[in-house]
C-alpha positions, 0 to 999 in steps of 0.5 A: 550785431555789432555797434556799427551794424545796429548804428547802420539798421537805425539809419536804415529805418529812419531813411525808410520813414523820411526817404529826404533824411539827410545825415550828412553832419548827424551828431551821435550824441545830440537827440535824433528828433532835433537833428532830423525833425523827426515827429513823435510818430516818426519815433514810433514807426522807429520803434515798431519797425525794431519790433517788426524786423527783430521782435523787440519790444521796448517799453515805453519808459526806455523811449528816452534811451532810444534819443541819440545814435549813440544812446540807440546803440547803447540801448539795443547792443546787448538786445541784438547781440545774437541777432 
């Protein structure tokens, strides 16, 4: 998978937990949670869809790593790369 790809399978998810996200002006750089009032179970159901749809399993301690679009793909690039 390629950055844009992994930034577009992120959205995807989000848009399948809250069909009225708007990402319209979305910062990659600024905290997901803050930008689309994601709760704390949002980010969960983030998380388990990635274990669902690829088999991921991300430890609770790299939860932070997944706060912004961009630290999203920073994160999972190299854990998708051959996805």
């Amino acid at each position: 998978m390629t950055q844009e790809d992994i930034k577009n399978l992120i959205l995807e998810i989000i848009e399948d937990i809250d069909d009225e996200a708007d990402f319209a002006g979305l910062d990659p750089d600024q905290p997901l949670r803050d930008q689309l009032d994601l709760d704390s179970m949002d980010f969960l159901d983030i998380v388990m869809e990635l274990r669902k749809r690829h088999k991921l399993q991300i430890p609770e301690e790299d939860y932070p790593q997944l706060a912004t679009l961009n630290s999203c793909v920073a994160y999972l690039l190299p854990l998708l790369k051959n996805a």
